[in-house]
ROLODREN-100162 format. One record per atom (N, C-alpha, C): x, y, z; residue in three letters. Coordinates in steps of 0.2 Angstrom, whole numbers, padded with zeros to 4 digits, always signed. Last residue first. Example, Ala and Ser with C-alpha at 12.3 -4.5 7.8 and 13.67 -1.06 7.14 Angstrom:
BEGIN
+0064-0011+0035SER
+0068-0005+0036SER
+0064+0000+0039SER
+0066-0028+0039ALA
+0062-0022+0039ALA
+0066-0016+0039ALA
% end
This chain:
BEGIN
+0110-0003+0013UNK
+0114+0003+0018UNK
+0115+0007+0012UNK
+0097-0011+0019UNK
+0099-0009+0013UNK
+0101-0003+0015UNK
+0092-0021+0031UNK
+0091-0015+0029UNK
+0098-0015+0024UNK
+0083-0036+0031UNK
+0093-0033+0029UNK
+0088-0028+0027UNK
+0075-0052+0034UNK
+0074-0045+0032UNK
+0081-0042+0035UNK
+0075-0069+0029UNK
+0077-0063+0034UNK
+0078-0055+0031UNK
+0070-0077+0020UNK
+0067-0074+0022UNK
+0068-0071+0029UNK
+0082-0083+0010UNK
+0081-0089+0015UNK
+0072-0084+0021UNK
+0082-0074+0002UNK
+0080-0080-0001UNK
+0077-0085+0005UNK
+0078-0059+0010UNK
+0084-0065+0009UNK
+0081-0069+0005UNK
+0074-0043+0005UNK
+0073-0051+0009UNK
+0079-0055+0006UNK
+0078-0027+0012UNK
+0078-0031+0007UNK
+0076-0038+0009UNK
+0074-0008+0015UNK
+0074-0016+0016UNK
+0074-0020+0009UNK
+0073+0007+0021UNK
+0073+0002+0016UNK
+0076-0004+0017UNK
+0065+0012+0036UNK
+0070+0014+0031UNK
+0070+0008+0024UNK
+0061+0010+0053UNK
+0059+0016+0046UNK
+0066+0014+0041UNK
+0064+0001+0063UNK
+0066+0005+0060UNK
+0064+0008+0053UNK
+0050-0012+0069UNK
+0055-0011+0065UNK
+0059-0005+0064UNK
+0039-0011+0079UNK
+0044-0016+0080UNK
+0051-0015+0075UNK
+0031-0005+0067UNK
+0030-0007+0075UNK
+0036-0013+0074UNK
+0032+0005+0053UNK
+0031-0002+0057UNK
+0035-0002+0062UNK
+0035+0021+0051UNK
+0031+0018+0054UNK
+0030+0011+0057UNK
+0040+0013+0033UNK
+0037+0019+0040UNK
+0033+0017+0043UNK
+0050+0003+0022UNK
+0045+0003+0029UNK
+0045+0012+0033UNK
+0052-0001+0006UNK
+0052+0006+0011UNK
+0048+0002+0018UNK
+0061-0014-0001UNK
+0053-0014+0000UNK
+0056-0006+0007UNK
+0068-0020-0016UNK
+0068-0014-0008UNK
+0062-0014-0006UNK
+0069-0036-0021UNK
+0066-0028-0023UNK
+0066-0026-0016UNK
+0080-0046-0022UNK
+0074-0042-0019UNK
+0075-0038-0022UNK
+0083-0060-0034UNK
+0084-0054-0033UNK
+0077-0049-0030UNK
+0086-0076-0041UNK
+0084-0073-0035UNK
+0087-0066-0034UNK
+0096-0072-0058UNK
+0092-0078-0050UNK
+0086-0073-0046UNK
+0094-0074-0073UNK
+0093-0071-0067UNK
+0092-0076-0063UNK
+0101-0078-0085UNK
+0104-0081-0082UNK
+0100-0077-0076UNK
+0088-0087-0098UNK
+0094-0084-0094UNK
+0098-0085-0088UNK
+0079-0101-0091UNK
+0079-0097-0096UNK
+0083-0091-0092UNK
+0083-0116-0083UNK
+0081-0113-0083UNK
+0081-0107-0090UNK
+0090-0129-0085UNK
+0081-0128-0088UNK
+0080-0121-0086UNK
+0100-0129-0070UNK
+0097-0130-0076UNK
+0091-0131-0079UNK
+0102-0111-0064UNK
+0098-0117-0063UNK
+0098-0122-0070UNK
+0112-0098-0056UNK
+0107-0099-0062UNK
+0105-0106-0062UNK
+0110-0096-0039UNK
+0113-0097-0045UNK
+0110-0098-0050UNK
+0098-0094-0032UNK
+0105-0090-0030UNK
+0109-0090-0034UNK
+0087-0105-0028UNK
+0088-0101-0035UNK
+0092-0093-0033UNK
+0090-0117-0018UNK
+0092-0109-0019UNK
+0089-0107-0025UNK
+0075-0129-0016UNK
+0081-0128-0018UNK
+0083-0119-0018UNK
+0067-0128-0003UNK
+0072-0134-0004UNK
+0078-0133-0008UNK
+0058-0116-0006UNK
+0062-0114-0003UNK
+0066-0121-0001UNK
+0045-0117-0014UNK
+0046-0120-0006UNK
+0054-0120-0002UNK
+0050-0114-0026UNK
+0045-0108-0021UNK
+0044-0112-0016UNK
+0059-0122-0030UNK
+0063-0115-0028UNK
+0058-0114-0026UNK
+0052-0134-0030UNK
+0057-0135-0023UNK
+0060-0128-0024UNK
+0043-0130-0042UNK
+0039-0130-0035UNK
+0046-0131-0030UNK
+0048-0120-0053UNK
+0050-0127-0050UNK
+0045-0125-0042UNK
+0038-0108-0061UNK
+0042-0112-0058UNK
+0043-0116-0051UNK
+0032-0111-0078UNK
+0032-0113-0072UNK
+0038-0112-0067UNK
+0036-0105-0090UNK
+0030-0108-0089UNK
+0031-0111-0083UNK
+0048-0095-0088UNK
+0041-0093-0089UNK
+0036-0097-0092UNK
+0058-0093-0078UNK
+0054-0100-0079UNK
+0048-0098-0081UNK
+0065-0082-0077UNK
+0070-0087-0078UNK
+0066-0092-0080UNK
+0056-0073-0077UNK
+0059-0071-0082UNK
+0062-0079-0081UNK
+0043-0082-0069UNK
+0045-0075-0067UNK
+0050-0076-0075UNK
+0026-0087-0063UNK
+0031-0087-0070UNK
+0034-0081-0065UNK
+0014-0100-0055UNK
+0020-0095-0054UNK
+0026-0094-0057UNK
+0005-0110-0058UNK
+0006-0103-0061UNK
+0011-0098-0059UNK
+0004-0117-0040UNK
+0003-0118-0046UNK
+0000-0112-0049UNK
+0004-0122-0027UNK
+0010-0116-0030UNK
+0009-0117-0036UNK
-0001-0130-0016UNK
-0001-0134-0023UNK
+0005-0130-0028UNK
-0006-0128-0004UNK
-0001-0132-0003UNK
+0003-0134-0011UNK
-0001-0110-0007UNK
+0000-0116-0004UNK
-0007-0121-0003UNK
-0009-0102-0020UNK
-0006-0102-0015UNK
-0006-0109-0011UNK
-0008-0100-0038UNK
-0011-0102-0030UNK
-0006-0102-0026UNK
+0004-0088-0044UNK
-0002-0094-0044UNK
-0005-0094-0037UNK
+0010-0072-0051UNK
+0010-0076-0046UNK
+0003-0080-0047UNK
+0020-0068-0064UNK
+0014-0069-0063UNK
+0015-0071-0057UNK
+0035-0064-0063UNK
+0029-0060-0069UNK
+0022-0061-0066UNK
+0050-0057-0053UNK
+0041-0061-0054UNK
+0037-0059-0060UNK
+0057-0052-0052UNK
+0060-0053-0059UNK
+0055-0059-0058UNK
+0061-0046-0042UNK
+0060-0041-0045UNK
+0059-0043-0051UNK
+0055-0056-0025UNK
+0058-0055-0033UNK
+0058-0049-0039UNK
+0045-0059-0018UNK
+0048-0056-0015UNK
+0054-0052-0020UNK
+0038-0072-0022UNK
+0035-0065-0022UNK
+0039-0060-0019UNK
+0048-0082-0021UNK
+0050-0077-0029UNK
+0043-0072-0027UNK
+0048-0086-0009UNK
+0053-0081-0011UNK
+0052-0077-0015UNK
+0033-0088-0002UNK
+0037-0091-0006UNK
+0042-0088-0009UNK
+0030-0079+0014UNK
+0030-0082+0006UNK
+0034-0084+0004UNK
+0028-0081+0029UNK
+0035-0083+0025UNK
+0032-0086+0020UNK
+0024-0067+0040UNK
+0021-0073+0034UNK
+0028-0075+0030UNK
+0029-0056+0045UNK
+0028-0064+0048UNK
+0027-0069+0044UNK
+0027-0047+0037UNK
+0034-0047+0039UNK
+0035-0053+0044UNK
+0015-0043+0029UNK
+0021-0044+0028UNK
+0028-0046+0030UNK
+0008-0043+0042UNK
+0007-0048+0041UNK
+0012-0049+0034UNK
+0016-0030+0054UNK
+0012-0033+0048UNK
+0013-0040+0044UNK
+0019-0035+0073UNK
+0023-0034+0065UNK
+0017-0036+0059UNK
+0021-0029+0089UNK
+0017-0030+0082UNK
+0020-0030+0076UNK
+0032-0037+0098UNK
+0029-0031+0095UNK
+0023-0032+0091UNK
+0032-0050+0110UNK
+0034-0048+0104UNK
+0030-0042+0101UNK
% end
């Protein structure tokens, strides 16, 4: 298998991947302090362990954003084609056509 940056092996939590993150918290096993505009005093630990979608709005949640990537540019990475990219909720990388 080629080299891939540690961006593009490691399977964060979705919402670091979100355009619509405010804060990030600790890191697994516990995920605590993580706000974005839908839950800005927490969000649910089953949408940042990926059990449940945040694809649709949610109840308890504030408005109506879901899940949303932000483009992330590659040059350069080993293994990958040079150009912009997006992530899945589910954490498959889509070049952005």
């Amino acid at each position: 298998m080629p080299y891939l940056p540690d961006h593009l092996t490691t399977l964060y939590p979705p919402c670091f991947y979100c355009k619509h993150l405010v804060t990030t918290g600790s890191q697994q096993p516990d995920l605590h302090g993580w706000t974005c505009t839908a839950f800005p005093v927490e969000i649910p630990y089953d949408i940042l362990m990926r059990y449940s979608k945040h694809t649709e709005p949610d109840i308890g949640q504030v408005g109506d954003d879901v899940f949303e990537s932000d483009h992330v540019e590659l040059e350069g990475t080993p293994g990958m084609p040079a150009g912009k990219y997006r992530i899945t909720f589910d954490g498959d990388w889509l070049p952005v056509k």
